[in-house]
N, C-alpha and C positions, 0 to 999 in steps of 0.2 A: 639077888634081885630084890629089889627093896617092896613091899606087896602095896606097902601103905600109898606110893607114888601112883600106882596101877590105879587103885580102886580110885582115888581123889581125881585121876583124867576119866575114869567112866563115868562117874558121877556129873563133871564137868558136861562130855557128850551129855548125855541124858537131861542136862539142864536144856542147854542149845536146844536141840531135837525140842524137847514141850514147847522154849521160850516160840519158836519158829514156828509150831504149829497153832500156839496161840496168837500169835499175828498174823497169819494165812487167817484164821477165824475172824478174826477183827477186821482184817482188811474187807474180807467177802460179810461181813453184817455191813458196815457202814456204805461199802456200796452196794447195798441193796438185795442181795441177794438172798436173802429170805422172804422176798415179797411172793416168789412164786412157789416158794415152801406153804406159806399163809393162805394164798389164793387157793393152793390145791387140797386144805386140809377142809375145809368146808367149813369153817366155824361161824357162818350166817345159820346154819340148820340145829348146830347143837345150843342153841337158847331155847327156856322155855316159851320165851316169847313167842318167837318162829314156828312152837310148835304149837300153839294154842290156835297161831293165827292159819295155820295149816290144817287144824280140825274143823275152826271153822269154815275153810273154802271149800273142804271135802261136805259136812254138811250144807254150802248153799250149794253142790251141785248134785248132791242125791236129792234138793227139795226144787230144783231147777231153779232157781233165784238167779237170776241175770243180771239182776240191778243189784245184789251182792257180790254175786262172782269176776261180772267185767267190771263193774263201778267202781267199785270199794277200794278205796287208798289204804295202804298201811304203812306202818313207818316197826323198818329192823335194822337196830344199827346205824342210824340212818342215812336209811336208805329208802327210798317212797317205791315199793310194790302193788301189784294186784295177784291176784289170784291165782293168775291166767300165768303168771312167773314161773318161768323150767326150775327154777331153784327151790321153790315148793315144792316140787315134784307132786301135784295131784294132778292125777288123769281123773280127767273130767270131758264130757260128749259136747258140753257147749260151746258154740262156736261165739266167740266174743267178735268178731269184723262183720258180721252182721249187725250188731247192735249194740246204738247211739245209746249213749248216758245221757241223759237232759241234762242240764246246769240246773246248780241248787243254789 
């Protein structure tokens, strides 16, 4: 039995096998299928941006600031938030649907 013919068709498999699985890969990125890999990894919360602007919402609601808390626009990624955003994750007691921002 000749060994060298053996070894040069596994080899052969083993190419197939990758080459296939690297085009299953490529097919599932270009249609889209790592959007919801993206969406669930959180990456709006790991900037220090986000976290700065998230220290400040927690201090304007331990100082009760209303007109910082519900008012205040921010821009992450952009993206235009407030405060009051579940994506910040600060639990805060102020109720913002009570209370009008005046125009500036």
């Amino acid at each position: 039995m000749n060994s060298k013919a053996m070894e040069m068709a596994i080899s052969t498999l083993i190419l197939i096998v990758i080459g296939i699985l690297v085009l299953i890969g490529l097919a599932y990125a270009l249609t889209g299928g790592f959007k919801s890999f993206r969406a669930s990894s959180k990456p709006f919360l790991d900037t220090s941006q986000s976290s700065s602007i998230k220290q400040a919402c927690s201090m304007a609601c331990e100082n009760n600031d209303k007109i910082t808390f519900c008012c205040g626009n921010y821009t992450i990624d952009n993206k235009d938030i407030k405060c009051s955003d579940s994506r910040l994750e600060v639990s805060c007691s102020i109720n913002c649907k009570d209370f009008q921002c005046s125009p500036q």
